[in-house]
C-alpha positions as CSV (number, residue, x, y, z in Angstrom):
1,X,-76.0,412.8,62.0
2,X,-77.1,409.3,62.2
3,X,-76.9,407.3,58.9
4,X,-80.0,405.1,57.7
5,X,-79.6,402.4,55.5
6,X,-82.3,399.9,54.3
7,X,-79.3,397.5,53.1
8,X,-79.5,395.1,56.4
9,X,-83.2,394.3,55.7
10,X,-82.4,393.2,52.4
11,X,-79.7,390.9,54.1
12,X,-82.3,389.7,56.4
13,X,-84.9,388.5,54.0
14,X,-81.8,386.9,52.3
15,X,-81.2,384.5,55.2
16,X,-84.3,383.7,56.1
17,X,-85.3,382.6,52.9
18,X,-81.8,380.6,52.8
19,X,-82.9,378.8,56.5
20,X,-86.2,377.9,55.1
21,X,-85.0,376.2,52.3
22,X,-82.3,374.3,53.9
23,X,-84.9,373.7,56.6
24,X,-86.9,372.2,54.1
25,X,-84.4,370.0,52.2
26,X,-83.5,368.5,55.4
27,X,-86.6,368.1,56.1
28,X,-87.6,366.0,52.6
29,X,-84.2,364.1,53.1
30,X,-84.7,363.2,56.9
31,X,-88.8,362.3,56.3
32,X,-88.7,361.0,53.1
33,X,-85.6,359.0,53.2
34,X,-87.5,356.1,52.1
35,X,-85.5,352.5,51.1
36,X,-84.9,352.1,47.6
37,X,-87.7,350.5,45.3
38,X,-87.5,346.7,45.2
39,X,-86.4,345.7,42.1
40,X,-88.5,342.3,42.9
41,X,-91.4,341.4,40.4
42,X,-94.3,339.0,40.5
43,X,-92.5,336.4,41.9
44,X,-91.8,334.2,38.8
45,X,-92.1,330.2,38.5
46,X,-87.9,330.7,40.2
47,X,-89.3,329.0,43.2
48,X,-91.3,326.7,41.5
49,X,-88.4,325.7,39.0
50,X,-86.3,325.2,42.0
51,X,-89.0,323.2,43.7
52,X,-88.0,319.6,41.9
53,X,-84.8,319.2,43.8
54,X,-86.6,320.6,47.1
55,X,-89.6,318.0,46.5
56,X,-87.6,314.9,45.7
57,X,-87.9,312.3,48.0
58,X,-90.5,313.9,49.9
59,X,-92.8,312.3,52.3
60,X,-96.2,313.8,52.6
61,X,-96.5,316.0,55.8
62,X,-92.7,317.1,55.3
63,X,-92.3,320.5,56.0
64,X,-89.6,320.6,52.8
65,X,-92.4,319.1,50.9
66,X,-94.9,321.6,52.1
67,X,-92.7,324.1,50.7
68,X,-91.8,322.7,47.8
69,X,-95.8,322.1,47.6
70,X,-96.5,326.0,48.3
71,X,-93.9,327.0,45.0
72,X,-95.0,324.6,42.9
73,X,-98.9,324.8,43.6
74,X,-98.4,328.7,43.4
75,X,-96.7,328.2,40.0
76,X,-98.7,325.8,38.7
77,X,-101.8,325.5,40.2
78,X,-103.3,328.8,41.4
79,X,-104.3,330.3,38.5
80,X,-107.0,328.0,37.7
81,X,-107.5,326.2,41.6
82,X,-108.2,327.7,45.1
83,X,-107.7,325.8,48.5
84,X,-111.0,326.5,49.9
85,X,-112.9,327.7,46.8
86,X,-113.9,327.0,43.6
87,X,-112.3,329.6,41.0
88,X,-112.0,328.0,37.6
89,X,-111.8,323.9,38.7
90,X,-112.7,322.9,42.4
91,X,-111.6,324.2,45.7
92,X,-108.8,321.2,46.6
93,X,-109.7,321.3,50.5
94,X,-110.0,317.5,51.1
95,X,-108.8,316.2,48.0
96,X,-106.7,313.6,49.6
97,X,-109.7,312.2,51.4
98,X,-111.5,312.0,48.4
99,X,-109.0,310.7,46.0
100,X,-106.1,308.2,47.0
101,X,-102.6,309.6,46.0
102,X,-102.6,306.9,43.0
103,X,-105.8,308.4,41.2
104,X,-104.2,311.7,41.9
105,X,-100.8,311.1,40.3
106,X,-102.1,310.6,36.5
107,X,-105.2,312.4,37.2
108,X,-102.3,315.3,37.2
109,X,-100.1,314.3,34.8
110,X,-102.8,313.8,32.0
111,X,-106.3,314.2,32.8
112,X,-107.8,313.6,29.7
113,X,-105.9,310.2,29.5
114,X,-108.2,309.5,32.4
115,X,-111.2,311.1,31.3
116,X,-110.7,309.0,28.1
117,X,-110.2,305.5,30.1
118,X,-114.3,306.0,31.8
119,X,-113.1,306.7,35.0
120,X,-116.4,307.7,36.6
121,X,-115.5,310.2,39.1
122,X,-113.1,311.4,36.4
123,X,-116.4,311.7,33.5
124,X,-118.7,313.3,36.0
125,X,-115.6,316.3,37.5
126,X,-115.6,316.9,33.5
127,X,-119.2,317.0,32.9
128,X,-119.7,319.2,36.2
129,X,-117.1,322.1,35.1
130,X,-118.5,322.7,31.6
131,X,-115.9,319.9,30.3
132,X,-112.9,322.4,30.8
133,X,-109.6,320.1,30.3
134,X,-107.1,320.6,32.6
135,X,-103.6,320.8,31.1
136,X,-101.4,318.6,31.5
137,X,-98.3,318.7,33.8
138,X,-94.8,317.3,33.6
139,X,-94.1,317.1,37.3
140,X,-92.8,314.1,38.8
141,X,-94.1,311.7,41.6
142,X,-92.7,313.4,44.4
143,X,-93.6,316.8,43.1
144,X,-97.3,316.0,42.7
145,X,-97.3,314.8,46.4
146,X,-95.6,317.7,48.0
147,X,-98.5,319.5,46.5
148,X,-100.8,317.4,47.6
149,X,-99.2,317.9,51.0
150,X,-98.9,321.4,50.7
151,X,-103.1,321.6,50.0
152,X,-104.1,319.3,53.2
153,X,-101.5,321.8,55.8
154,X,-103.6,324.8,54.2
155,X,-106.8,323.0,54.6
156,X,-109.3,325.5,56.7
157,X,-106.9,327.8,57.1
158,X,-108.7,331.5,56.5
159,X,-108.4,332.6,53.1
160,X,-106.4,336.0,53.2
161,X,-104.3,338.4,50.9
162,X,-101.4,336.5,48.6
163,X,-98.5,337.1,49.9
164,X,-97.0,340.2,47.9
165,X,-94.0,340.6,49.8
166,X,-91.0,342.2,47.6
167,X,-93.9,342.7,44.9
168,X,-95.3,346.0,45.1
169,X,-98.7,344.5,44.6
170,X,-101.6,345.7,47.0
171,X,-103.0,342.6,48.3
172,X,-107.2,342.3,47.4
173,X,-108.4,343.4,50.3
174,X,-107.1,346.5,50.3
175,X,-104.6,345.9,53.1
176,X,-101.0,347.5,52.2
177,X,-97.8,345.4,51.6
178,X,-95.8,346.1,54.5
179,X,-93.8,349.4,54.2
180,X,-95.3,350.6,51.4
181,X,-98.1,352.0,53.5
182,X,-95.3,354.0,55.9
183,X,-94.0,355.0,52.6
184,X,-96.6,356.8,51.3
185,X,-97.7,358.4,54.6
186,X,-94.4,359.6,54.9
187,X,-94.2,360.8,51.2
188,X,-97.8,362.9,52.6
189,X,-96.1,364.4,55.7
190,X,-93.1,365.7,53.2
191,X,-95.5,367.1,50.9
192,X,-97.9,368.9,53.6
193,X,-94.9,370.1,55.4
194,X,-93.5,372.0,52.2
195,X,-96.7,373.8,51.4
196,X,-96.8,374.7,55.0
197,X,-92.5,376.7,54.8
198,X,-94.0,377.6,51.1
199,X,-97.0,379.6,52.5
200,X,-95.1,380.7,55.8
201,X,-92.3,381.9,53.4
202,X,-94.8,384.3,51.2
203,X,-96.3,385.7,54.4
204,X,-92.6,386.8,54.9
205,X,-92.1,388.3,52.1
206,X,-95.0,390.0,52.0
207,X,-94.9,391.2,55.6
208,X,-90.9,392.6,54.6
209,X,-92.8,394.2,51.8
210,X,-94.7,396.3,53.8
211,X,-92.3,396.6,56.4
212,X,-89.9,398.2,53.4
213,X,-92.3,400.6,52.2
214,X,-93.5,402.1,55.6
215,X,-90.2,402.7,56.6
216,X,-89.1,404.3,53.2
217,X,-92.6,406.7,53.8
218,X,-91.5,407.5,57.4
219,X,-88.2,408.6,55.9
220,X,-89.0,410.3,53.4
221,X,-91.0,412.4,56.0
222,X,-87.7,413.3,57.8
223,X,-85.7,416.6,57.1
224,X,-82.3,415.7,58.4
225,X,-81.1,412.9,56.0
226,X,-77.7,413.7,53.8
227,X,-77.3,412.9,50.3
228,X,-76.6,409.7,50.4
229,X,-79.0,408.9,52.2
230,X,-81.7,410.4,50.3
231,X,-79.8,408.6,47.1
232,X,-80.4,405.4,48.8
233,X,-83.9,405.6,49.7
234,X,-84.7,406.5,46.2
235,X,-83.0,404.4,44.6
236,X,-84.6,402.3,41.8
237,X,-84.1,398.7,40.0
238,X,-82.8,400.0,36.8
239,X,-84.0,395.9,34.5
240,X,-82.6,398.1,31.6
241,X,-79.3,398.7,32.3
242,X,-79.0,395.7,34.2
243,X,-80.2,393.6,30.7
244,X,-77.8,395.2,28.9
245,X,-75.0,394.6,31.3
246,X,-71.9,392.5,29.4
247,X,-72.0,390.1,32.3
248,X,-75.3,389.3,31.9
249,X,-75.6,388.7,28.4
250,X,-72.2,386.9,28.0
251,X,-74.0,384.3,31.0
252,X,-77.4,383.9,28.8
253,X,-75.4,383.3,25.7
254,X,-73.5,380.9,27.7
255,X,-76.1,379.1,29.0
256,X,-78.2,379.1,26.0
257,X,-75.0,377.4,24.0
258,X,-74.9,374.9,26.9
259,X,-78.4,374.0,26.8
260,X,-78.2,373.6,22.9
261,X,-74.7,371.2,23.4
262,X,-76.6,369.1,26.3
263,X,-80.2,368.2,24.1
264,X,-78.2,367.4,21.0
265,X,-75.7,365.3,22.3
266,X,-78.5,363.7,24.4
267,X,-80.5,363.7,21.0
268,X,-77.9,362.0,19.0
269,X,-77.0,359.2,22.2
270,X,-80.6,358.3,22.3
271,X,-80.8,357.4,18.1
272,X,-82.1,353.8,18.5
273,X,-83.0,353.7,22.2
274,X,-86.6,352.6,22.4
275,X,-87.1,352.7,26.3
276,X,-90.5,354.1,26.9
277,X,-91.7,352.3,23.7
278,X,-95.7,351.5,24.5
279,X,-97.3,350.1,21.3
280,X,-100.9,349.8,21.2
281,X,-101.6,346.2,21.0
282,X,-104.4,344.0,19.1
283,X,-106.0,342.9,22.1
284,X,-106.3,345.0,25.3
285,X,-104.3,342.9,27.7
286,X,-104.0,344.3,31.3
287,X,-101.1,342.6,32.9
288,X,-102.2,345.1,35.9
289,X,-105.1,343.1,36.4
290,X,-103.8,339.4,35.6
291,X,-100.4,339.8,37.1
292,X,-101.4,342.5,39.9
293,X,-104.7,341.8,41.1
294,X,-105.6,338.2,40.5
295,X,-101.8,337.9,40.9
296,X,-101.2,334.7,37.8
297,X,-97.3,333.9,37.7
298,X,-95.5,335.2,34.9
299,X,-94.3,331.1,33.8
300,X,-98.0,330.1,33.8
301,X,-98.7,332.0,30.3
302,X,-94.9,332.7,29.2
303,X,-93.9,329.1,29.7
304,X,-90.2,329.3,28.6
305,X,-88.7,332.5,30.8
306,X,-87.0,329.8,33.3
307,X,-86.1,327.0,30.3
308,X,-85.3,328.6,26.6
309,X,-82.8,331.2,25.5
310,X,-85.8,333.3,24.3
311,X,-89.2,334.3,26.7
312,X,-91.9,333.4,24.2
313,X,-95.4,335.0,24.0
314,X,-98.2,332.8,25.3
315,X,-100.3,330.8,22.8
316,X,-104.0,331.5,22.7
317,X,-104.7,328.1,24.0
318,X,-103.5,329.3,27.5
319,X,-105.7,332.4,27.3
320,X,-108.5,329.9,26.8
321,X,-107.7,327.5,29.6
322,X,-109.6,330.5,31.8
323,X,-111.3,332.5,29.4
324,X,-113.4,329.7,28.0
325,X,-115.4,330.0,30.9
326,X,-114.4,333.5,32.2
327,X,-115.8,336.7,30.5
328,X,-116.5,334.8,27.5
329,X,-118.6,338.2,25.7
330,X,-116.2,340.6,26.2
331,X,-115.2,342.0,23.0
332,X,-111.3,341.7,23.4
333,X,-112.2,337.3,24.4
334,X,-114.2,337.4,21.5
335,X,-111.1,338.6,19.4
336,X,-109.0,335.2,20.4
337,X,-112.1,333.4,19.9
338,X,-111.7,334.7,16.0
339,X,-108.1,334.1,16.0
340,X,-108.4,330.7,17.2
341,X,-111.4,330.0,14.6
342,X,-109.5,331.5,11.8
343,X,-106.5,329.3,13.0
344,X,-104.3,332.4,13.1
345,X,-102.1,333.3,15.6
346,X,-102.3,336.8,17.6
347,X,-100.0,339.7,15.9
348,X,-98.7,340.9,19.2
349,X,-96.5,344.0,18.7
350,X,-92.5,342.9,20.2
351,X,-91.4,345.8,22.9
352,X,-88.1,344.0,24.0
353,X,-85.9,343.6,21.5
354,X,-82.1,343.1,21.8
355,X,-79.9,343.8,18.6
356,X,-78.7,340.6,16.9
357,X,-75.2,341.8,17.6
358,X,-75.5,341.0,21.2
359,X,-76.4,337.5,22.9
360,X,-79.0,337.0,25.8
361,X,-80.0,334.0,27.3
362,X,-83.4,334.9,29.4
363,X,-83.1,331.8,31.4
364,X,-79.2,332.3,32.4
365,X,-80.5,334.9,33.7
366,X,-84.1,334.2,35.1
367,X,-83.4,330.2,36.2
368,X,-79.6,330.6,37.0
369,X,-79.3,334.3,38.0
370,X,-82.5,334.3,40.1
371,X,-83.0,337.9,38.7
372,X,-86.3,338.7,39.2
373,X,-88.9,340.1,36.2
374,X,-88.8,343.6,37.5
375,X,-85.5,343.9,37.3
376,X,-85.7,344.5,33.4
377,X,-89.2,344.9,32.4
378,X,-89.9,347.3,36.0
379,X,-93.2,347.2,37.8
380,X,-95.1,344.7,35.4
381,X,-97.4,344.2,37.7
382,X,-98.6,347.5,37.5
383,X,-98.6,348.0,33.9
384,X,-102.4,348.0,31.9
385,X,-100.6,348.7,28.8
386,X,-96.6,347.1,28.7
387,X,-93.8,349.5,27.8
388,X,-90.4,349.4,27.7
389,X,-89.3,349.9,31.3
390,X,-85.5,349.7,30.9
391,X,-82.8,351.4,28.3
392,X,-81.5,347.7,27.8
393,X,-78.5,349.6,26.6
394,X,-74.6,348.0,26.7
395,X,-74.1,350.4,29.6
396,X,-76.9,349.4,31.2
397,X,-76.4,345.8,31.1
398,X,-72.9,346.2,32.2
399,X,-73.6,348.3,35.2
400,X,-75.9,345.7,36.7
401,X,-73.1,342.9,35.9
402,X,-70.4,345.1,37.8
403,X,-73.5,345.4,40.7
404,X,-75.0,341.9,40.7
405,X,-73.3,339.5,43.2
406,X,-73.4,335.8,42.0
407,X,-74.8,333.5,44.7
408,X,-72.1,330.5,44.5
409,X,-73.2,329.2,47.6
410,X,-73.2,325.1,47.0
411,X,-71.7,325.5,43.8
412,X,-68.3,323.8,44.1
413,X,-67.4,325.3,40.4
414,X,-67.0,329.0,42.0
415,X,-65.0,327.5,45.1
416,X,-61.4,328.8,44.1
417,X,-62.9,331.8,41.8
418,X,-64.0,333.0,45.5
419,X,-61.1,332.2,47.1
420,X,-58.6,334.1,44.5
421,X,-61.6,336.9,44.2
422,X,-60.9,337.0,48.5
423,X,-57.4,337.1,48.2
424,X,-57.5,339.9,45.6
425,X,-60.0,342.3,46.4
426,X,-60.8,341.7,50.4
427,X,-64.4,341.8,51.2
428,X,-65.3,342.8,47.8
429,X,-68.9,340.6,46.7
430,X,-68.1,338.4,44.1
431,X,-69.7,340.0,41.2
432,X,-71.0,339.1,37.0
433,X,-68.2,341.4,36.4
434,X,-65.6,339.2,38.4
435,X,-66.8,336.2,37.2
436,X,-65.7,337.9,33.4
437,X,-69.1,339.5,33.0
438,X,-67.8,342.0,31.1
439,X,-65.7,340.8,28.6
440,X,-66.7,341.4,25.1
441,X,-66.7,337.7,24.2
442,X,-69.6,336.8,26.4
443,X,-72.0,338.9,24.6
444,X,-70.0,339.4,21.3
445,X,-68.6,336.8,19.5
């Protein structure tokens, strides 16, 4: 007598299920394997603190003082000036023709200097923008021309998207940074494809199902099964006995007691950790829409990130060097308006805030290091209300020394620190860490 058993469709439906879901993690690894997120913010007044050294001795028409012009106009000029039109002050096409480089100069450096002397074509530019003052700017001779030079190569060019390159930030007409766009086509294709094995899969099952039960009923019918045979085909799922089971309840207990251990260890390593921390702050600033869209570099408002040991928090008078003119009755406006009249500063609520204990220098790090503002604070840009991006922990900190290679390149100070680094560890980048980035004393003492 031929034995039945139902045991091999069981083992069937087993490894199918186990193909599919390989199928499908290769799938999501292959597809989706997209390159890490840049860690590159909105590029920061970097370029434009570098641009001094880049612009000195500069002739006009130089193509390294048309890129010193480009960082330095970008970083100090953009937010309130256009090439080709007028934003806050007048589109600068032409400038050169209309003003001589020597009206320019201290037009630049102090503007209400000139204003103040009677200089007619200085009195009427005032008169014409609603008598807006243009700041001041400490920027040297040669500076102030490579801008200049920078504005007449751009003259007529086609006004198109900011570069966003390394940003994240979409550019305003709606045209994608390139690969961000393949990204997130990519990131669709994964997610359609999954629902497609998930649905296929339950179609499976289901069809198995069926399969199961009309071969059980077409047994059943049959006269010449043995006793095991009939034992098999009614067998049932006994979730009683199989609750009670020692094995089973010794593994819930287990994992329960593991769960527990994990949260409160968790719990007690995250006591003064404030990453995530979102206050809600007096006035509704949307660094998504000033540092994202209309793209204004971080050193324009916080003035000190490539200079000072501390990044300070812009002054209301910045604010006022647009918003004077620009959505003057919005509420939130109207609340520096009050601060200003009530000569009271704003009570902005701190997020970033490293212990006393430990010392940080936001320029080494910003001006020295080159490390870019989404390194720490994440995808600023991005952000309508600012949290705390990082953990800004020891451990973090330390990691990214050990990770961080130091660019020594034209820094004769590093020459034999490289060389002994070479000797010692091969190929090895020259990290923080090997530079003593990680001894106590540089942040403790």
């Amino acid at each position: 007598m031929n034995s039945i058993r139902l045991r091999p469709l069981s083992h069937l439906f087993l490894a199918l299920f186990l193909t599919f879901a390989a199928v499908g993690r290769s799938s999501a690894q292959t597809v989706g394997a997209a390159p890490a997120v840049s860690k590159e913010g909105v590029v920061p007044g970097a370029t434009a603190a570098a641009a001094p050294a880049a612009a000195a001795g500069a002739t006009t028409g130089d193509a390294a003082a048309i890129a010193a012009g480009d960082a330095l106009f970008k970083g100090n000029c953009a937010q309130c000036h256009a090439i080709n039109d007028v934003v806050v002050g007048p589109a600068l096409a032409g400038i050169a023709k209309r003003r001589p480089i020597s009206w320019l100069i201290p037009w630049i450096k102090n503007s209400s200097k000139v204003v103040a002397s009677g200089d007619e074509y200085a009195v009427k530019l005032y008169n014409q923008y609603g008598k807006q003052q243009m700041p001041s700017f400490q920027l040297s001779d040669a500076e102030i021309t490579s801008i200049i030079s920078y504005v007449t190569a751009e003259e007529g060019k086609t006004a198109g998207p900011a570069s966003t390159q390394g940003t994240g930030i979409k550019p305003a007409d709606g045209a994608e940074t390139p690969g961000v766009g393949a990204e997130s086509t990519s990131s669709k294709y994964i997610d359609i494809l999954l629902i497609v094995l998930v649905v296929v899969l339950i179609v499976m099952v289901v069809t198995l199902v069926i399969i199961a039960n009309i071969m059980k009923d077409v047994l059943r019918g049959r006269k010449d099964l043995d006793g095991r045979d009939v034992e098999q085909l009614e067998q049932r799922f006994d979730f009683a006995k199989f609750y009670k089971s020692p094995v089973v309840r010794g593994l819930a207990v287990g994992i329960f007691a593991l769960v527990v251990l994990y949260e409160s260890v968790q719990g007690v390593m995250a006591i003064g950790l404030t990453q995530g921390y979102q206050p809600t702050q007096p006035i509704a600033f949307s660094h998504k829409l000033h540092a994202g869209e209309h793209q204004i570099n971080c050193a324009y408002c916080h003035t000190s990130v490539y200079k000072s040991k501390s990044a300070n928090i812009p002054s209301a008078n910045i604010c006022m060097n647009c918003h004077s003119q620009i959505k003057t009755e919005s509420p939130e406006i109207k609340k520096i308006y009050r601060a200003i009249e009530r000569k009271q500063p704003i009570q902005w609520v701190r997020i970033h805030n490293i212990p006393d204990l430990a010392y940080f220098n936001h320029s080494q790090h910003t001006q020295v290091g080159g490390i870019e503002c989404q390194t720490c604070h994440g995808p600023i840009q991005n952000m309508e209300v600012v949290y705390q991006y990082s953990a800004l922990t020891m451990g973090w900190c330390i990691n990214c020394h050990r990770e961080t290679p130091l660019n020594t390149k034209g820094n004769g100070y590093y020459n034999n620190l490289v060389k002994l680094h070479q000797t010692a560890n091969g190929a090895a980048p020259f990290t923080v860490s090997s530079n003593g980035g990680t001894e106590c004393s540089k942040c403790h003492y």
